[in-house]
C-alpha positions in Angstrom: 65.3 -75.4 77.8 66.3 -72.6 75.8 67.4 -69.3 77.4 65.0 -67.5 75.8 62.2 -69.8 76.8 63.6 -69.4 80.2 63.5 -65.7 80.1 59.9 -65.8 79.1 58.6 -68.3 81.6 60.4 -66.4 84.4 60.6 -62.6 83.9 57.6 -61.6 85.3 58.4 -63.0 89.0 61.4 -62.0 88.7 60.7 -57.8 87.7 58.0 -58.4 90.6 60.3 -59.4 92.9 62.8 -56.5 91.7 60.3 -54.2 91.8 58.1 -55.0 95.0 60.0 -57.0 97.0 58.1 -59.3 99.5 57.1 -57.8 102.9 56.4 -61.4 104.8 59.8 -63.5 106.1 57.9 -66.2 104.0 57.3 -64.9 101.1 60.7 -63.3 101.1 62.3 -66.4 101.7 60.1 -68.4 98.9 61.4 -65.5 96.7 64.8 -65.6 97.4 64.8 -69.5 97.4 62.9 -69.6 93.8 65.6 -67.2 92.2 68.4 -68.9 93.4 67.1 -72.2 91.8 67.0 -70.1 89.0 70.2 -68.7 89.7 71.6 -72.4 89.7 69.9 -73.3 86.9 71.1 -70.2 85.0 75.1 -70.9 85.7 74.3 -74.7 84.5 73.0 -74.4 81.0 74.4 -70.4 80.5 76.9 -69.5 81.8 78.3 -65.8 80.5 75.3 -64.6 79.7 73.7 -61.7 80.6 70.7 -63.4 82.7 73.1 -65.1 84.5 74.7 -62.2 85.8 71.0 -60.3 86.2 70.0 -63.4 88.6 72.9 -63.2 90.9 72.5 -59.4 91.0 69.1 -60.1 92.2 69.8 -62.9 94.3 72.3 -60.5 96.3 70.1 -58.0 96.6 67.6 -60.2 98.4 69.9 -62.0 100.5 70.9 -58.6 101.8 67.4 -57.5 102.5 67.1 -60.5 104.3 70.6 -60.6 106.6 70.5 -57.0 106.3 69.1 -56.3 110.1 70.0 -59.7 111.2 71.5 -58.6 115.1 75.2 -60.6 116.0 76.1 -61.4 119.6 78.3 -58.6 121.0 80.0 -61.8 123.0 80.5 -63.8 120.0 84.2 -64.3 120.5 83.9 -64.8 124.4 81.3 -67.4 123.3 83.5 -68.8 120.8 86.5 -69.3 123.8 84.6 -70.0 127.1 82.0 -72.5 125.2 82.6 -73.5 121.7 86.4 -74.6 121.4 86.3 -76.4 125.1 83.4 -78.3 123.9 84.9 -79.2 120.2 88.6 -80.2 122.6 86.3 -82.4 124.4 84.6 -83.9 121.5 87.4 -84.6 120.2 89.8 -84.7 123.0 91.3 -89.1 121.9 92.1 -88.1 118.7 93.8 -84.8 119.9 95.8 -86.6 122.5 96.8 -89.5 119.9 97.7 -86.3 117.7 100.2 -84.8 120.6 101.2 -87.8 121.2 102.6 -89.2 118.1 103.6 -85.4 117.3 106.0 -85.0 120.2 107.2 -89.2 120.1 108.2 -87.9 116.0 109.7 -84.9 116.7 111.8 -86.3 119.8 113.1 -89.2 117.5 114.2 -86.5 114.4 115.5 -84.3 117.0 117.5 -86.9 118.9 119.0 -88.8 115.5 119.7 -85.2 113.7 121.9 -84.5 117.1 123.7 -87.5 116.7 124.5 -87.6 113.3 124.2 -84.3 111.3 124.2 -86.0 108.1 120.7 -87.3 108.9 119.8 -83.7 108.2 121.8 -83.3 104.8 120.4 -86.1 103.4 117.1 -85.1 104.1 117.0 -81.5 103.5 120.7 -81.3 101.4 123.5 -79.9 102.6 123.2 -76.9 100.8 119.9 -75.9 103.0 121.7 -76.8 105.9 124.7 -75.2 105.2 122.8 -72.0 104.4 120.7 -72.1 108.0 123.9 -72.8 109.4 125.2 -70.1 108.5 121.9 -67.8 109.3 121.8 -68.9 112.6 125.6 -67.5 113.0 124.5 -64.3 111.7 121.3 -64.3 113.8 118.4 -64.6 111.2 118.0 -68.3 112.0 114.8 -68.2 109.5 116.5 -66.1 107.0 116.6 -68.6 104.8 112.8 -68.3 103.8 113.4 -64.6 102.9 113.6 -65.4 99.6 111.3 -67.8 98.8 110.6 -71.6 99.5 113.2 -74.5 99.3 112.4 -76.9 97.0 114.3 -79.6 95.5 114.8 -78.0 92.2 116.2 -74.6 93.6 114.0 -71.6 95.0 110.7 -71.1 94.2 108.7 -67.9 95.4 
């Protein structure tokens, strides 16, 4: 459909809906749900124009009307710590251990074979990182390496 056709078929509901926004939750929400269909529709098949931009304007202004007064729990974050992420550990509570698990059995094996042969760690990271956090860690900035930027293999890159 042309945008002008579009206009046309649509302009009406939406200066009503500018003008006299809907008093009911329903017919608030019908509203708000019809414009941004048309909002949708509008990014789709124009995309820089102005009705595009009109539609969203609109479609913010609703949504605002309609969260405006919306009341949050004052306990949302004591909610969120005594309830929510206990329950989601328990969900999930295999596939976190397996997680640990493999985590710690990885890092003990790198940490063991990099003690007993430092070159593990040139090969891997290059001997001129290493030498550099070497020489950090003697000046006391053991992280001062990542001042700069972030190693990469084809120099620093910030």
């Amino acid at each position: 459909m042309r945008e002008a056709l579009f206009i046309k078929k649509n302009k009406d509901r939406w200066q009503k809906d500018e003008a006299e926004p809907p008093t009911s939750p329903d017919e608030m929400a019908s509203a708000f749900t019809q414009t941004v269909d048309d909002l949708a529709y509008a990014k789709t098949f124009y995309t820089n124009s102005k009705t595009t931009s009109y539609l969203n304007k609109l479609a913010a202004r609703m949504y605002l009307d309609i969260y405006r007064n919306r009341k949050e729990e004052s306990s949302r974050l004591k909610k969120f710590w005594m309830y929510e992420l206990p329950l989601t550990i328990r969900k999930h509570h295999i596939t976190l251990l397996f997680s640990f698990v493999l985590f710690t059995i990885f890092f003990l094996l790198g940490f063991s074979v990099s003690r007993q042969d430092i070159e593990v760690a040139r090969n891997f990271f290059g001997s001129s990182y290493v030498d550099q956090t070497i020489e950090n860690i003697e000046k006391g900035n053991p992280f001062g390496i990542y001042e700069g930027g972030i190693p990469c293999s084809a120099g620093w890159v910030l």
